[in-house]
Structures are given as C-alpha cells and as structure tokens.
C-alpha positions in Angstrom: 239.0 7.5 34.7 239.1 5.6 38.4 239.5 9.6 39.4 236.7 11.0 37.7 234.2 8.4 39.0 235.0 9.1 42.3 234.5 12.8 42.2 230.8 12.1 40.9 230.7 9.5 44.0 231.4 12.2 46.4 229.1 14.8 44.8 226.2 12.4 45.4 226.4 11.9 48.9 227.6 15.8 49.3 224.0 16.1 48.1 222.5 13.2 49.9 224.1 14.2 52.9 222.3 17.7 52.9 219.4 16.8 52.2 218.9 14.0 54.6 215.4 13.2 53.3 214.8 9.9 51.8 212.0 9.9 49.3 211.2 7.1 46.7 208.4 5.4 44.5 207.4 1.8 46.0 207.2 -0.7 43.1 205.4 -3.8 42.9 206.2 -7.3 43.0 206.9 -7.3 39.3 208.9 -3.8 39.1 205.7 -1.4 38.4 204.9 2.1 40.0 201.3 0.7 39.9 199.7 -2.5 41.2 196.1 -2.7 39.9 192.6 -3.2 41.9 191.0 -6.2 41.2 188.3 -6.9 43.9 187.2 -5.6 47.0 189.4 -6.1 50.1 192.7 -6.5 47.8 196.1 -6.4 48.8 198.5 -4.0 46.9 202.0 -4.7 47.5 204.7 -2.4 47.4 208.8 -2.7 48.0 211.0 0.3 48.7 214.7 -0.3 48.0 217.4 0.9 50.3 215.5 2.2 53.2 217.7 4.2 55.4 218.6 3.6 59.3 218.5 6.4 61.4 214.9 7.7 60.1 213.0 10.2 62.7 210.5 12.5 63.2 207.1 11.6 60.8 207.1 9.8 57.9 204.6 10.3 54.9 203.5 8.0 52.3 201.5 9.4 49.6 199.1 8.0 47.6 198.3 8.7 44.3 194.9 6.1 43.6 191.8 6.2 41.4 188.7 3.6 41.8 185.6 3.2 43.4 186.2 5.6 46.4 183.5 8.2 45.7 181.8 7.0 49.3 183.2 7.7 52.8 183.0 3.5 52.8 185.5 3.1 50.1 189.2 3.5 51.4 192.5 2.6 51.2 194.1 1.2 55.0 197.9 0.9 54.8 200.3 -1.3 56.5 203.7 -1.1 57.7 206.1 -4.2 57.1 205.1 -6.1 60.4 201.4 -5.6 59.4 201.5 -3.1 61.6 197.9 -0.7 60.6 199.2 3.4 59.8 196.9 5.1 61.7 194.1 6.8 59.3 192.6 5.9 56.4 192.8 7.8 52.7 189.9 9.8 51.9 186.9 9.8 49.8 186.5 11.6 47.0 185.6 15.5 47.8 182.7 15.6 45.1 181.4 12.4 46.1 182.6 11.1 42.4 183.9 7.4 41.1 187.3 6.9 39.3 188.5 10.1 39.8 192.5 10.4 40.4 193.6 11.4 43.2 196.2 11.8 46.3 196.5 11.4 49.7 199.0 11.1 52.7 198.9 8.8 55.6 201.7 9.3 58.7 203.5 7.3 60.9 206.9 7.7 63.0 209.4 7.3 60.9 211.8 5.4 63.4 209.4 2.4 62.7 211.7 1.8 59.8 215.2 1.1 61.5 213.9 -2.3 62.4 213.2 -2.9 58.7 215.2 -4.8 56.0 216.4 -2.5 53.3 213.4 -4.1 50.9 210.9 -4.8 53.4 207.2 -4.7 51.8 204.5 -2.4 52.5 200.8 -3.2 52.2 197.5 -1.0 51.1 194.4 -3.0 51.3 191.2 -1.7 49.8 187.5 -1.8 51.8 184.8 -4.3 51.7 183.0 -1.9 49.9 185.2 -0.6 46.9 184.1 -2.4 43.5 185.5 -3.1 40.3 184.3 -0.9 37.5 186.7 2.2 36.4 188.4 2.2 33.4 191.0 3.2 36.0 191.5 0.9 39.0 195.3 1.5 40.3 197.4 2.6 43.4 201.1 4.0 43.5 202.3 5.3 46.8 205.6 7.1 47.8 207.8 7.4 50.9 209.1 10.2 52.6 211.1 10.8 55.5 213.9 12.3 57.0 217.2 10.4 58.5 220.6 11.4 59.6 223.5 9.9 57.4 225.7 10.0 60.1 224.7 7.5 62.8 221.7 7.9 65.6 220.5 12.0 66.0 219.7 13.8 69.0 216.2 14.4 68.2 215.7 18.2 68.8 213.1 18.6 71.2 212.0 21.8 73.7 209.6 22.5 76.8 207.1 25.0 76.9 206.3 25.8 80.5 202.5 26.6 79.8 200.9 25.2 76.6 197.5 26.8 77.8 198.3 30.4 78.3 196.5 33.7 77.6 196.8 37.3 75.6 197.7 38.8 79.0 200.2 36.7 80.2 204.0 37.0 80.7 206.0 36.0 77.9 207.5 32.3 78.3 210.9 31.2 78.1 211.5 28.2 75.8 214.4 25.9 76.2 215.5 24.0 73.3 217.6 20.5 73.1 220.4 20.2 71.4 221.0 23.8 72.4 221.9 26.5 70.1 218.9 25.7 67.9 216.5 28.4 66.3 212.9 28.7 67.0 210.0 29.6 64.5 206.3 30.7 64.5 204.1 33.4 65.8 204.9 35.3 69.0 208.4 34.3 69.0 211.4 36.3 69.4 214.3 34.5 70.0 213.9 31.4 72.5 210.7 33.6 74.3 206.9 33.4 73.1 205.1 36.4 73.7 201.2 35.5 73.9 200.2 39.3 73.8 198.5 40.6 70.6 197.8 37.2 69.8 194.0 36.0 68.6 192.6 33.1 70.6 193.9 29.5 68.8 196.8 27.3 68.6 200.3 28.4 67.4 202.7 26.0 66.8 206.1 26.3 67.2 209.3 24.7 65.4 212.3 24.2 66.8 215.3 23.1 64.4 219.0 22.3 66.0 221.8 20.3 64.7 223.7 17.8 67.5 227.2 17.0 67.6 227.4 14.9 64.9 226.3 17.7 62.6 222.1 15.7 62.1 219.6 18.5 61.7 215.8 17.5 63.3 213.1 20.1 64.0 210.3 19.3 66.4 206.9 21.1 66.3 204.8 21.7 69.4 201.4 23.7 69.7 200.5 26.4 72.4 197.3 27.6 72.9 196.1 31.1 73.5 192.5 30.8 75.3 189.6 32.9 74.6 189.0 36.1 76.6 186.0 38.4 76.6 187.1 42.1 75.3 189.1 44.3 77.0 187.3 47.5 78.6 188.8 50.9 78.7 186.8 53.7 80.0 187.1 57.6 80.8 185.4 58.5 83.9 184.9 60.9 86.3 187.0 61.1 89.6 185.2 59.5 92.3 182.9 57.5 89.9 181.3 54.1 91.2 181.2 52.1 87.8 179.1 49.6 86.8 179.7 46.9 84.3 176.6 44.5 83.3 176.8 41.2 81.1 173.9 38.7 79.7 175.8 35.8 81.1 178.0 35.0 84.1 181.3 36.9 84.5 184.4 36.7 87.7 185.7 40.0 88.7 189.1 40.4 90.3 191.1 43.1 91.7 194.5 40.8 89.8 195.6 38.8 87.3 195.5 35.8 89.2 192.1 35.9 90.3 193.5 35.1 94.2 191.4 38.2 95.2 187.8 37.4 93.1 185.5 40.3 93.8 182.5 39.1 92.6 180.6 36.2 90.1 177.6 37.5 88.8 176.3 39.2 85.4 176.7 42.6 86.6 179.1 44.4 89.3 179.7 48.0 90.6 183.4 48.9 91.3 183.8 50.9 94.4 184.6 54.7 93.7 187.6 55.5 91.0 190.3 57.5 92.9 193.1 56.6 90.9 194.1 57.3 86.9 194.6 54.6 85.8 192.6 51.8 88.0 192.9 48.2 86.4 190.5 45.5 87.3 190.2 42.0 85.4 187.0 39.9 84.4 186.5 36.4 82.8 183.9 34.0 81.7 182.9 31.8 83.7 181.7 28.6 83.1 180.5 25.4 84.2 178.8 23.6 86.2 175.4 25.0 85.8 172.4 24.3 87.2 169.9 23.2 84.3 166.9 21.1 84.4 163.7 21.7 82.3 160.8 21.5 84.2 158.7 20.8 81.6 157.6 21.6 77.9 154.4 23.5 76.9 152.7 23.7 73.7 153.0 27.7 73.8 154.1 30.8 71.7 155.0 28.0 68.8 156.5 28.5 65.7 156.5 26.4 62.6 158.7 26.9 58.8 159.5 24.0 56.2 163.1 23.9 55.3 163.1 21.2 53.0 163.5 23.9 49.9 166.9 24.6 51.1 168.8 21.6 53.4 166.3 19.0 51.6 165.4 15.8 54.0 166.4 16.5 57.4 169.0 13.9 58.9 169.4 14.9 62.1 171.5 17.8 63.8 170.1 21.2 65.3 172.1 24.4 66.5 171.7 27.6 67.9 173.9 30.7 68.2 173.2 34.0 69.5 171.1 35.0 66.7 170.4 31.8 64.6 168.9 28.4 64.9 170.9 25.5 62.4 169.0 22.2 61.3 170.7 19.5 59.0 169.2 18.3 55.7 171.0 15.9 53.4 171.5 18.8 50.8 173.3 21.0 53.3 172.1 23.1 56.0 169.2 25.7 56.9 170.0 28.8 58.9 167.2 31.0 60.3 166.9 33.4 62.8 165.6 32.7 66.3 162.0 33.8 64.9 162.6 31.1 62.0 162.3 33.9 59.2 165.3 35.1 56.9 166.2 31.9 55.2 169.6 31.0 54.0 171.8 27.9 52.4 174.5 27.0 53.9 176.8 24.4 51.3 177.9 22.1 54.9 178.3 18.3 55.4 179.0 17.9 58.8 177.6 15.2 61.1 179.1 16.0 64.2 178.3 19.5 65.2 177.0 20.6 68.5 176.3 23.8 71.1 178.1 25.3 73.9 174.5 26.5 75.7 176.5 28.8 77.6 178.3 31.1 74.9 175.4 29.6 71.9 179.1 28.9 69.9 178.9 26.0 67.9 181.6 23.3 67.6 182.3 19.8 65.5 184.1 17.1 65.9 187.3 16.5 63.8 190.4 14.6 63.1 194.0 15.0 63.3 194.0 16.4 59.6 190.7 18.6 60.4 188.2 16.5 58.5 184.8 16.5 60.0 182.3 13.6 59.9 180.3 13.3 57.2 177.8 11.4 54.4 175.4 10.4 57.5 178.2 8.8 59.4 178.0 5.2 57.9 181.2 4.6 58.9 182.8 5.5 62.4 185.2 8.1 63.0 188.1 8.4 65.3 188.1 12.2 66.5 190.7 14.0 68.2 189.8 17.7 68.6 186.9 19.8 68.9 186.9 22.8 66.4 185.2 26.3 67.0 183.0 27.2 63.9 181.6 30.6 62.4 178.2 32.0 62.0 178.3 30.4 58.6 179.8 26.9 60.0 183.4 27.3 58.9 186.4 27.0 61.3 187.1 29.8 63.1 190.6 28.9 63.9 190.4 27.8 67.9 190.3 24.3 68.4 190.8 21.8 71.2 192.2 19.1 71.2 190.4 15.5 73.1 192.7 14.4 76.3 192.0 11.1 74.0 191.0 10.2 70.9 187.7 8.9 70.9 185.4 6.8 67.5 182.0 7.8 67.5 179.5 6.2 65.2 176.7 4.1 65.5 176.6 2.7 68.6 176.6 -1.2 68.1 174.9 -0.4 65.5 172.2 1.5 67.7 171.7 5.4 67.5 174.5 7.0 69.3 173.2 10.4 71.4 174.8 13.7 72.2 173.8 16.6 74.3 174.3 19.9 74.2 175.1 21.5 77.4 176.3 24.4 79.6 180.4 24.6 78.8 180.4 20.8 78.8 178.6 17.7 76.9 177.9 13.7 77.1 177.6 12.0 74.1 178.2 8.1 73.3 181.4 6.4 71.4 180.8 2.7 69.0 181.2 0.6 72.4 178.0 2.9 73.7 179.9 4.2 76.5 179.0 7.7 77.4 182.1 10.4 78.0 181.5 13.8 79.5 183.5 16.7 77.7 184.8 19.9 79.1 184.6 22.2 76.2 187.0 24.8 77.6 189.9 22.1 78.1 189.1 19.0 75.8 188.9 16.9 78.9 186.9 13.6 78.5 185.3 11.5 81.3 184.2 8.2 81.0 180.5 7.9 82.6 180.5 4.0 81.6 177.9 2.2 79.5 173.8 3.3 80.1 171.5 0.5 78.1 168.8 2.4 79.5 169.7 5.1 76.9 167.2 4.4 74.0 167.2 7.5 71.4 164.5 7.6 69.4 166.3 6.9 65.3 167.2 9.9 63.6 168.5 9.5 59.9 172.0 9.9 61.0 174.6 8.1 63.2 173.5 9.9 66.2 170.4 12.0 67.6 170.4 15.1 69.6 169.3 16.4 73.0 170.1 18.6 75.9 172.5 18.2 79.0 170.8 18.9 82.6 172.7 19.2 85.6 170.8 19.3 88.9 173.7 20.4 91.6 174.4 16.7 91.9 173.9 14.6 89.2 173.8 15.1 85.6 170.6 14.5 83.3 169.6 13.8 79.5 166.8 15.4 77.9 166.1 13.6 74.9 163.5 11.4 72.8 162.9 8.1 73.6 162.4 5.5 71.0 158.8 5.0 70.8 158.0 7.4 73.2 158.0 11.3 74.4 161.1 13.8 76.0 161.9 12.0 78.8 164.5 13.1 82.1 167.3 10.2 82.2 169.7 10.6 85.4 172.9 8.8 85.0 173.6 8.8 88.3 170.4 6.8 89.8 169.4 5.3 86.0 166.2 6.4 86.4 163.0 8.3 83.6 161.4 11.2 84.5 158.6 12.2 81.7 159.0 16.2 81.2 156.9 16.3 78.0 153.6 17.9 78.0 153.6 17.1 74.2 152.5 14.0 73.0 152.3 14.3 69.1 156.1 14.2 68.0 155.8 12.5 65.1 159.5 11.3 64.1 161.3 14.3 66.1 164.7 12.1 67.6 166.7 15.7 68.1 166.3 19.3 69.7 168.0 22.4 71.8 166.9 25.1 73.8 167.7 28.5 74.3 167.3 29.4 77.8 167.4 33.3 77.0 164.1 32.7 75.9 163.1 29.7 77.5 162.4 28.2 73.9 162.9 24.5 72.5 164.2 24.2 68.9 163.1 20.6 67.4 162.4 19.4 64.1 160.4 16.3 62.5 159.4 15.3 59.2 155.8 16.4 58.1 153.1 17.3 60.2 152.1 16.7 63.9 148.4 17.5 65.4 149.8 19.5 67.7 152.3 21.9 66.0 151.6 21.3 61.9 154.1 21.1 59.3 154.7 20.0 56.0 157.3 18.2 54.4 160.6 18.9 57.0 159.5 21.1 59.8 161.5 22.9 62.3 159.8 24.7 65.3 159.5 25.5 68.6 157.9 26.0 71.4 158.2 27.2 75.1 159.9 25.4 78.1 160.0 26.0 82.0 163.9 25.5 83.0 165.9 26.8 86.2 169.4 27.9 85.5 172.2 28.9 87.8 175.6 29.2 87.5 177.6 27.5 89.8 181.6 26.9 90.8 183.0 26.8 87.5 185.7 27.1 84.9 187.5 30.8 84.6 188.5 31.5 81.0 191.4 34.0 80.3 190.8 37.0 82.0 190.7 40.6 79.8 191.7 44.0 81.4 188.8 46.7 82.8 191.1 50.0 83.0 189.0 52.7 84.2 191.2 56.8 83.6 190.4 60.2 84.4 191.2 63.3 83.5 192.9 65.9 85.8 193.3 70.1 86.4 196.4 71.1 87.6 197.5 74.8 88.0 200.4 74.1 89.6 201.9 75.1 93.3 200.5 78.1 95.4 203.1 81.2 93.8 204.5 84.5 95.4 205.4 87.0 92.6 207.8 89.5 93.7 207.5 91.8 91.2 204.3 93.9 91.8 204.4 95.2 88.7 204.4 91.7 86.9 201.2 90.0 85.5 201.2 86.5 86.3 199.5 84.2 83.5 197.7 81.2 84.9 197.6 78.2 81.6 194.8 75.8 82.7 195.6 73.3 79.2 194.0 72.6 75.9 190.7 70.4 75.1 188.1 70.7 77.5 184.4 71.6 76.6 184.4 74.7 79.1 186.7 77.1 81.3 185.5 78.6 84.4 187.1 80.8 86.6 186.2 82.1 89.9 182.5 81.3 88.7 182.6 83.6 85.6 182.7 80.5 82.4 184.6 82.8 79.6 186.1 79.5 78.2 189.3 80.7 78.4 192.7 78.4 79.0 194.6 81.3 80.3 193.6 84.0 83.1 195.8 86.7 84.0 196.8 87.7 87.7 198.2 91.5 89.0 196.4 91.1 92.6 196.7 88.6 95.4 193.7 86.5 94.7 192.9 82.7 95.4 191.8 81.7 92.0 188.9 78.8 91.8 189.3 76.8 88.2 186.0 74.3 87.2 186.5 72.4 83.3 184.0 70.6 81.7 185.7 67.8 80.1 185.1 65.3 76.9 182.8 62.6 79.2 181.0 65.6 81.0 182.9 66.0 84.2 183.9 68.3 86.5 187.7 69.3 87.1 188.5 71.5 89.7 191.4 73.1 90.7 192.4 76.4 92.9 195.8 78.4 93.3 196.8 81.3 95.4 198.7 83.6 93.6 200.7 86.3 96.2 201.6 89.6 95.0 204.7 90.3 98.0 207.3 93.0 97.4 209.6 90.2 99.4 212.3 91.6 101.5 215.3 93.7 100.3 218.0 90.8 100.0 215.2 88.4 98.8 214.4 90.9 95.8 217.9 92.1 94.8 218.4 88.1 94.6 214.8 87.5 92.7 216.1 90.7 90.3 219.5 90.8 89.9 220.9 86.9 90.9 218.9 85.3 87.9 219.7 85.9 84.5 218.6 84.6 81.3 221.4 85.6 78.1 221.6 85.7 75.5 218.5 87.4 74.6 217.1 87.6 72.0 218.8 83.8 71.0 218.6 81.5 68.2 220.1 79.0 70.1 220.9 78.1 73.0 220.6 80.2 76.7 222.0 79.8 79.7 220.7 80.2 83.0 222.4 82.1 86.0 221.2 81.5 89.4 222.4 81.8 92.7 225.8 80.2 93.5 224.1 77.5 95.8 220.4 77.6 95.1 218.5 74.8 92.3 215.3 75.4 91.3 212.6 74.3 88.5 212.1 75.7 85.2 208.7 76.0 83.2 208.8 77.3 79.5 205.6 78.7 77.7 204.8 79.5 74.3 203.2 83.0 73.6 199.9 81.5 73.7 200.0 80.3 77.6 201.0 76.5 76.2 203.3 74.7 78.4 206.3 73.5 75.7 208.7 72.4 78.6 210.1 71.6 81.6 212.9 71.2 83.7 212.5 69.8 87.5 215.9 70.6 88.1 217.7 73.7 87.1 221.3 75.0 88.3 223.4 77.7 87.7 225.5 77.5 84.0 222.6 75.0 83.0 221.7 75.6 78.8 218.3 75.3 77.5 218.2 74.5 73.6 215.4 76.3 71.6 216.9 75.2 68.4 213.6 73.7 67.7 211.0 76.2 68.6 209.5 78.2 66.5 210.1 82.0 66.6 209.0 83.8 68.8 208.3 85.2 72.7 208.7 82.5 75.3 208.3 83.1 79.0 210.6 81.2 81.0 209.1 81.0 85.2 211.6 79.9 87.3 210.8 79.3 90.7 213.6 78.7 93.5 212.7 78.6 97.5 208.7 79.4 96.1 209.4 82.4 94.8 208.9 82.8 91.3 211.0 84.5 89.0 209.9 85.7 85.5 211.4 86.4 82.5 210.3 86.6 78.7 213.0 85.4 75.8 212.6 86.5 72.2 213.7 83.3 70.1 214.9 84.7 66.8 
C-alpha cells in the first residue's frame, strides 16, 4: 500500500512540475470563495494557501464581483500583503448597469510573492462611492502565476537593437538569454525580425528559453514599425525631369539615411531620369511649425444643431481630412467640413484630440487600452496614445507615453488640451502642463501656469489650439468669463485674438488651416452666429503657418523605370544571299522603321543599310534605337570558316544539338522562334557545347551565332 501512495505522490508533482503555474481560489477569513460587501470603502479579505517561491514574470488576480459598480466611481483597488496598492483598478460595468456579475484582472510582478508567508492575506477595498443595495453584493478573486519548482530561474530575456524601426529597414538580429530559446510573433524567422511587409503598429515579440536547471520563462517585448507615406513607382520616359507634389510638408533624399536630404518642401522636381531603375526616398516631416492665428472673423460662418444625434454636448471637437467630430453625452456627431451629411457615431471617449498636421485623431489610453470616459469624474492614469479611425476605433498604431501621466480635473479646476502641429500641451491633476511629441510619445514638463483659466466645459477638460511662434509656444483657448485669448508660456502673458465677442458657453474649438476655418461649438444660440439647442459652427481665421526643422517619419521608396529598344550590336552577314531578320520585341503601341510606322516587331535586311528604329511605348514615349547591318562577302579563309567551321547537328532534332565551332574561337548564341521572338541566349558558346530544345515547341528555330562580329546563321527544325 506504502508503494502505491508513493507512485500517486510522484505523478502529482510530474504534473506540477510541468506546469509550473500556480493558480488558486483565495478564501476568506472564515473558509469562503466569497466575502460579502457590506458598506462603502470595505475591506474584503482573502488568504491563498501555499504560495510558491520562485514566482516570476506577471502575476494575475482575477476577479469575479457583482455590486454597485455600474459608475466609472465604483471600483475595486487591490492590495498585496504589505499593503502594497496593484497598480489599476477593476472596471465599471460596460453597459453602465448595477449588480451585474462580472470579471476582471489586475497585474502585478509576480516575484513580489517570494517575500511572502505561504498564507499571507490579500486585500480588495471597495470605493467611497459603491453602495449597498443588490441582491448580490460579493467578491471572489483568484491567483495566477508562474514559478520554477526547482530553485531561482534565469529569467529569459533578449535585446532588440531598434524598438523604433521602419518597413524599409534591414532586418534585426535578436539575441536571446538563456540561449537556445525560440522566438515568436510577426516578422520573425528564427532569432531575426524582418520589418518589411509589415503595417505601421506594434508587434510584440516572445521569447521562451529553459536555463540550466531545466525552469521555462518567456519574456515579451514590443517593436514598433512607424508610419510611412506610400511608396511611389513610376514609368517614365528616359531623360524625364519628374515632379512629385504633396498638400503638406515632405524630405526628399537621394538615401535611406537621409545624410544627403535634397529638399523639404510640398513639392520637388528630380533632375533628369538616366538610369532604369532610379530610387529616391521621401518622408513626412513634422514638427516644429510655425502657427499663430492672427485673429478670428465673423466670416463665411456656418451653423447645424447636433443635439438629435450626440445629445448635450460635453466638450471635445475633432477634425480629419474630411470630417469635423463634436462630443455629446449620447455619443458623437460626425459631419463633413461643410457640416452637412450627419451621422452617429456609438463613442464614449473623453480624451480624444488632433494631430493638425496629418488631421489624424488620437486618445488617450491605459495599459489595458481603455479610454477615458463617463465625463471623466474620476482621473485616469494614461500610458499611450492610440491612433483612431474615421469612425473613432483604434486603428492599431499606438505610442506609448515616455511616462505615465493622470489627467483629470485639475484640482478640481478644468484641465485644457491643445491640439497642435505633430505635438500637444495639455494639463495632468497637479495642473502641470506637459508638451507631447506625437510621433515618439515624448512628454515634457512645461511646469505649473495659474494664469491658465479655461473657460468650464461639461467635461474634465476643454479644448483649444497649440501656436508656436519660432520661439515660444502659445495657447489659443477660451478664457473663463471672457473671449479667445493668446497665452505664451514662455513670457506668461494674454494676447486677445478674438474679433468675436458673443460666445455664449463655447469652452472648446480647432481649426483647420487648409481652409483657414475655426470649428467651435456652444449650447443654444449666440447674436452673432445663431443656434439652437447644441450648435457646432464655424467661422474664418487669419493664421501663418510654416514648417520648420522638424521630425522625419519613416521614409517610403520613389523608384522611377524606363523602358528600353535594343537591336543589338552593329552585324556583318557574310552570306550575301542571307536575309537578316531584325526582332525589335513585343508590347509597344507602335513600330517605326527608317520613318515608315508599319507597326511591325520584325524587319528584314538583304542590303547594307543603317536601320533607324522609333517605338511608342505604354506611357507614350519615344524609344529609339539604330543598327548597321553589313552585307560583306568577307575574305576567302574568313568564309570557308563562317561556312564550313560551324555546324549545327543534328538537324532536324527532338532533342538536344550540339554546336561545332572553331577549335579555339567562343562566341555568343541567340535563338529565335519562327515569329522573330527571342526564346534564348547563351553569352558564351564553345565548340562540343549542347543546346536542349526539349521544351520548345515544334518547330523552325534560327540559331545566330556570332564569333569575332561576324554572324553566322543557321535555321533548326525542332521535331
């Protein structure tokens, strides 16, 4: 019996030992799966026995919990041991419902553990502001992690050498710790990540090795692929100057590097194309730009109500290339830049705002890709900015902060963000103001402005526009109580700009400086522009705009090809009697020889003649060529070698032939179908060589051998 219990021992920890996970319900103090809410701000208490050393890489614990959490106010926070806070919070309820069930997972590093007793307790505490009224009021969590049964792992780790890197890159080398390890995700084969063919975004990459001790651990990494504009690949004409035109700001270069930069500008002509293919590269370019409104004019104004679809507006306005965006508390209205063609859009999301440079639109988020929300009543830590689509759903590219960053109401004051050229400043909860490089995520503190006094929107935040005057940088935004006004942050100083004094309640606005127009919404009517019940508008502004030094996104490939004529090397036929057939090629829109256009590909020779070819190909241009084709009776020796030293046998073949040349001569061989079509070639022939027509059709093939520049011809049956 002693035997057959220790065989079921073993078999455990066989299993235990491959899985190395550790997962298990936490009771309560009195041996439950549940604790029960009982008030706001209550502790739940949970023990997990025989927590294992040697824990790594992220732990989860996962909440299962119903209640008052319907609100982005009601929460669970959870607490390691030591009272240590795991970073996030759970969620609210997706519907915005009451005592619904439902889960969520909170992380934390899972070597935290080690330094815990096997039955250490872990704590969830509830908000100030969940009540106690559900028929169902209860919490049960469970941890998960990994661990190595074995003793301390070497935690498997690798480098990437770039994690920014573009399409057109070279492939990277990844080395991997403990070695021998296998790597997973897109673009990689083997240990090497190939960026090409890959869509702008972040990949991440796994990297699973076992050490020594026989402990398994993966480590996951991101890499980004940056946005590029699209590639250009044009037929042209030899000798072509070629001119490329953008609506915004592009670098040329003659290399990948961009160490020999042609050009900045919207447009640019490329000297003369003399050789197929000739590669160039472009980029955007970005940031700094020179922006400053000069002032706002109550002209070419436009007025709709959009309260029928986003209901009563709470702040937050957007513009793409071909759309204007404003925020309601049912969701949001999208227009076109003429405010006509009105559509839903089903969005909740507090924290969007522009790139002015490419009009893409972007929003805040967390680590787990939530995006602020329910008017913001709470603050939000946000880690990464991610792109959205024309109907305000992630694209897919996102960038992550250089730190993480709470926004919110700005002790308890309206926090402001504006919308700028490849950059923005907006204000955190402590109502310090950061700059943001979209391109990179790359936050700079600009320190705390009290002067900064936006007028109350019905959100966490209003919204204005981002100047930059060569030196110093400007916001364009409502003052509380008062019109658009020009704040520097450099000298703290108001400029009024507004030649509008009837704003009613507007606190947020953008521009569009392709047509020097201000977007800007209020609630109900103004003398000056109208309105109803929520009104968006605009009007016209009088900006400057210049790009300056800036940022160079990844660069995309201009490849500019052209087309060639080629009828080959001058020839000497020795044979007077021979015709000599001149193939000029399939698939151009004309054929003209010695001026006479009989679109024809071929053109037969008996006479001495200097032959003049012109085509007409598929981007209308010219292709010349010329040949001189020498009729000479050669000298004796010459033509006894020309007629009798070369041979072609067996003919007629179904197979193979062999070639019989001069004991010391080489030449080159050109074989053509009965139709004048070039089907092969040899550069270099000798005598004994064999020439496989296995798989050619059947037929009459001429075979034009040409040794010293004489030409010798000879037509093969193929059976």
């Amino acid at each position: 019996m002693k035997k057959i219990y220790l065989l079921m021992f073993l078999s455990m920890c066989s299993l235990k030992f491959n899985a190395q996970t550790y997962s298990s319900v936490g009771l309560t103090l009195g041996g439950y799966e549940y604790d029960t809410i009982v008030a706001n701000q209550d502790t739940l208490k949970f023990i997990f026995s025989g927590l294992n050393a040697n824990a790594f890489g992220q732990a989860k614990l996962r909440i299962t919990y119903a209640g008052d959490f319907g609100d982005n106010s009601e929460f669970l926070n959870a607490y390691l041991p030591d009272w240590s806070a795991i970073p996030g919070q759970t969620s609210p309820n997706s519907q915005g419902n009451d005592c619904n069930t439902q889960i969520d997972s909170l992380f934390f590093d899972a070597s935290l553990i080690n330094s815990f007793a096997p039955s250490d307790t872990f704590y969830l505490v509830t908000s100030y502001a969940v009540d106690v009224f559900c028929d169902e009021q209860r919490v049960r969590v469970e941890l998960i992690y990994d661990y190595c049964v074995f003793g301390n792992p070497t935690y498997a780790s690798f480098t990437i050498p770039n994690a920014n890197t573009c399409s057109l890159f070279e492939p990277q080398t990844l080395i991997g710790v403990p070695s021998g390890g296998t790597f997973v995700g897109s673009g990689i084969n083997g240990n090497v990540f190939n960026p090409e063919n890959l869509v702008p975004g972040s990949y991440f990459i796994t990297y699973t090795a076992t050490d020594t001790i026989g402990c398994t651990t993966s480590k996951t990494k991101s890499i980004k692929v940056g946005s590029a504009p699209n590639s250009i690949t044009e037929l042209v004409c030899n000798g072509s100057s070629q001119l490329v035109s953008f609506s915004g700001n592009h670098v040329f270069s003659e290399n990948l590097e961009f160490d020999a930069i042609l050009d900045t500008a919207n447009n640019y002509t490329f000297a003369p194309i003399l050789n197929s293919p000739t590669t160039y590269y472009y980029a955007n370019y970005f940031e700094p730009a020179y922006f400053m409104i000069d002032t706002i004019i109550a002209l070419d104004s436009m007025i709709v109500d959009h309260n029928n679809t986003s209901g009563d507006d709470r702040g937050g306005i957007l513009i793409s290339d071909t759309n204007v965006f404003v925020v309601g508390d049912n969701g949001v209205s999208r227009f076109n830049l003429d405010l006509q063609n009105e559509t839903y859009l089903n969005i909740n999301n507090d924290a969007m705002f522009n790139d002015l440079t490419t009009r893409q639109i972007y929003s805040f988020s967390n680590s787990t890709n939530v995006f602020p929300s329910e008017n913001m009543s709470d603050n939000f830590t946000a880690s990464k900015i991610i792109e959205l689509d024309a109907n305000l759903l992630p694209t897919g590219n996102e960038v992550s902060l250089s730190q993480n960053v709470t926004i919110g109401y700005a002790n308890n004051n309206q926090a402001l963000l504006l919308s700028g050229f490849s950059e923005i400043i907006f204000s955190d909860v402590n109502n310090d103001f950061y700059k943001l490089k979209i391109i990179t995520g790359e936050l700079t503190l600009l320190g705390q402005h009290s002067a900064v006094d936006p007028y109350y929107s019905e959100n966490w935040m209003s919204w204005g526009v981002l100047g930059f005057d060569g030196i110093d940088y400007h916001a364009f935004y409502r003052k509380d109580n008062s019109s658009i006004i020009d704040y520097n942050f450099e000298t703290q100083t108001e400029t009024l700009i507004d030649g509008v004094n009837d704003w009613n309640d507007l606190a947020s606005f953008t521009v569009n400086e392709q047509t020097n127009r201000l977007y800007f919404h209020y609630e109900n009517s103004t003398t000056t522009f109208g309105g109803n019940n929520e009104t968006l508008g605009y009007t016209t502004i009088s900006d400057s705009l210049e790009f300056l030094n800036g940022v160079i996104t990844c660069p995309a490939k201009i490849e500019y090809t052209f087309n060639t004529i080629n009828l080959g090397l001058d020839t000497t036929i020795c044979d007077s009697t021979e015709t000599f057939i001149i193939e000029a090629g399939f698939g151009f829109e004309s054929y003209t020889w010695n001026g006479v256009n009989n679109n024809w590909n071929i053109f037969p020779v008996n006479t001495t003649s200097l032959i003049t070819l012109v085509v007409v190909d598929e981007v209308n241009c010219n292709l010349t060529d010329t040949i001189l084709v020498t009729f000479d009776p050669c000298d004796v020796s010459i033509q006894e070698n020309a007629s009798f030293s070369i041979s072609i046998y067996p003919n007629p073949t179904n197979g193979n032939v062999v070639i019989s040349l001069p004991t010391s001569d080489e030449g080159n061989l050109s074989v053509y179908d009965a139709q004048g079509k070039l089907v092969s070639t040899f550069n270099v022939i000798k005598s004994g060589d064999e020439v496989n027509l296995s798989a050619f059709a059947p037929g009459v093939y001429t075979f034009k051998i040409n040794i010293n520049d004489k030409l010798h011809i000879e037509r093969i049956i193929k059976n």
